[in-house]
N, C-alpha and C positions, 0 to 999 in steps of 0.2 A: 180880368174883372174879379174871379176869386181870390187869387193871389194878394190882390190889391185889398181887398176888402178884411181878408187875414191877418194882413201887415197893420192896416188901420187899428182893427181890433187889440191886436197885440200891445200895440204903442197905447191905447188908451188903460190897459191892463196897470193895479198896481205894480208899484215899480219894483217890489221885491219879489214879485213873482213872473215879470217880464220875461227876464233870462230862460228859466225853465221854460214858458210856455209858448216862447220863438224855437226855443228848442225841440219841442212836441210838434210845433205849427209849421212852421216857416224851413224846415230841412230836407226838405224833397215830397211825395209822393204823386200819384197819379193823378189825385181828385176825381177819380171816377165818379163816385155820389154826389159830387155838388155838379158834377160837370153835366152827369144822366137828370138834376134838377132843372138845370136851364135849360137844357136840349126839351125835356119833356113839355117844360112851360111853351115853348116855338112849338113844339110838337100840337101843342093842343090850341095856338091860337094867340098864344101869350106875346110878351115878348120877354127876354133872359132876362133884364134887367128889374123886370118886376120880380121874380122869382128868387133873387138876390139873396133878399133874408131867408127863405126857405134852405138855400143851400150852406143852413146851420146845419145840419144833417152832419157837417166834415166835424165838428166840435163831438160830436156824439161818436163817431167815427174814429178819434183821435184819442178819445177816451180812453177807449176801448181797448187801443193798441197799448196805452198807459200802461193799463191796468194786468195785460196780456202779460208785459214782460216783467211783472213783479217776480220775483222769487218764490213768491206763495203758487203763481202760476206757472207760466212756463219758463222764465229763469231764463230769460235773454237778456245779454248784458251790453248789445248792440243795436241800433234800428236804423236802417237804411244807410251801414256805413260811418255811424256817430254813437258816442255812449246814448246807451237807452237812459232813459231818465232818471230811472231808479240810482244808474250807474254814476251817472253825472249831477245830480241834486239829494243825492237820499231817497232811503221807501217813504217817508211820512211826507215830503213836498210833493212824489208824484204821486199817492193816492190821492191827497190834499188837490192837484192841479189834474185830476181827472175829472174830480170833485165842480171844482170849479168850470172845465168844458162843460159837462153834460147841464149842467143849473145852465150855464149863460145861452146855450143851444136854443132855449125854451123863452130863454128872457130875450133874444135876438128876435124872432119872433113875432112873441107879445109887444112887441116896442117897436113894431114896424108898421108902415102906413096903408097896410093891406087892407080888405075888408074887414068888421070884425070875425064875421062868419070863418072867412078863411081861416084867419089868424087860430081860430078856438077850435077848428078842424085839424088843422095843421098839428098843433101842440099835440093835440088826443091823441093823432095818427103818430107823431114822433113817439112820442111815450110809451104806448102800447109798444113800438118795437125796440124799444132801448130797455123795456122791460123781454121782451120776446129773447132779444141776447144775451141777457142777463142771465134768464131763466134757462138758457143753452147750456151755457156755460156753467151753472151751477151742476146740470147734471152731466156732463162730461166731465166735471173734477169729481162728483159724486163715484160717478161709475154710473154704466150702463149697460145693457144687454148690444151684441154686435149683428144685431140682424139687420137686416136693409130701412123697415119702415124708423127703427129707432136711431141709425145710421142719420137719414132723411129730414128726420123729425133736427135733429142737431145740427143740422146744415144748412136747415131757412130759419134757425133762430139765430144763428153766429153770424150767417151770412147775407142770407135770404130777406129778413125781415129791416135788415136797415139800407138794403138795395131797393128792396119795394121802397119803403118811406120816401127814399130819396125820389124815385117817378113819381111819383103820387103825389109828393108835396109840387112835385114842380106842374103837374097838371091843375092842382088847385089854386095855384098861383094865376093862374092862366082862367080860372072860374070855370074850367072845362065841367061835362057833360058826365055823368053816372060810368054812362059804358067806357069813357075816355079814362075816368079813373080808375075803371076793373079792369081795362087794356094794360094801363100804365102798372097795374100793382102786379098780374098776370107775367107781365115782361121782367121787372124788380125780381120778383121773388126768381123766378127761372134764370134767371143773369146770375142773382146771387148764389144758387144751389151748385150751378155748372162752376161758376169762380172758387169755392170753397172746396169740391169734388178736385177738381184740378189744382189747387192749394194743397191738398192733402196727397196726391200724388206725387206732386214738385216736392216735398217732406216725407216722402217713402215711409207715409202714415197706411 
């Protein structure tokens, strides 16, 4: 169903940025966060296929990893076994088509036949955490002190806060209950801290 939905996406993409953005999209990974979106939406009552648009979550997701292996950042010239984008299209197309996931993540969304409520809940909650990793990551290129709480702090912004989003939105999808959304965000963020802790380990960080 995501797969599916990725593919659709992509094909309706201008056509000169089709290439890159099958490339970003469509080349493997896990889909943990859209997959922890429909799980949670079943989880609370829903069913996955309502939650569908919610698990834009992978566009913001994909960004991310864009934007990760520019040269300004960490200067990977590979991603899952395929030139990284920057590699394979230029830096100006993949900042430009990071550009483009993160806007359409939001426009996925708004454009879906959710409640409005949801819809305008959903967005906040995305944004707030695409801004939460953003702001990780600025002060990890910054520099930062290596104590444990600022450790922490950089670990549910990178990681943590776009693993919450994805429960969270899939509970709202679902029109779940207050406590079912602080379950869902409670579980998100602790997935995401343990993923990135053991990320940083796997990288003899």
């Amino acid at each position: 169903m995501i797969e599916d939905a990725l593919r659709d996406w992509c094909e309706n993409a201008p056509e000169h940025l089709r290439k890159p953005l099958e490339l970003a999209l469509l080349s493997g990974g896990h889909r943990i966060r859209p997959i922890l979106t429909l799980a949670w939406c079943e989880a609370s009552g829903g069913r996955a296929e309502d939650a569908l648009p919610m698990a834009a979550v992978e566009l913001v997701h994909t960004m991310s990893l864009i934007h990760d292996d520019l040269p300004c950042m960490d200067g990977a010239v590979e991603r899952r076994g395929l030139p990284a984008l920057h590699t394979a299209h230029g830096e100006a197309v993949a900042v430009l088509t990071g550009d483009i996931l993160l806007s359409a993540a939001f426009g996925v969304i708004a454009g879906s036949d959710l409640p409005p409520e949801q819809k305008s809940g959903a967005v906040a909650y995305l944004s707030s955490a695409a801004a939460a990793m953003a702001e990780a990551q600025a002060w990890e290129a910054i520099g930062y002190s290596a104590d444990l709480d600022a450790l922490l702090h950089i670990h549910a912004g990178k990681a943590g806060a776009l693993m919450e989003a994805a429960c969270v939105l899939g509970a709202m999808a679902a029109d779940a209950s207050g406590g079912q959304e602080d379950a869902a965000a409670r579980y998100g963020m602790g997935l995401g801290v343990a993923y990135q802790i053991m990320d940083d380990l796997r990288d003899g960080d």
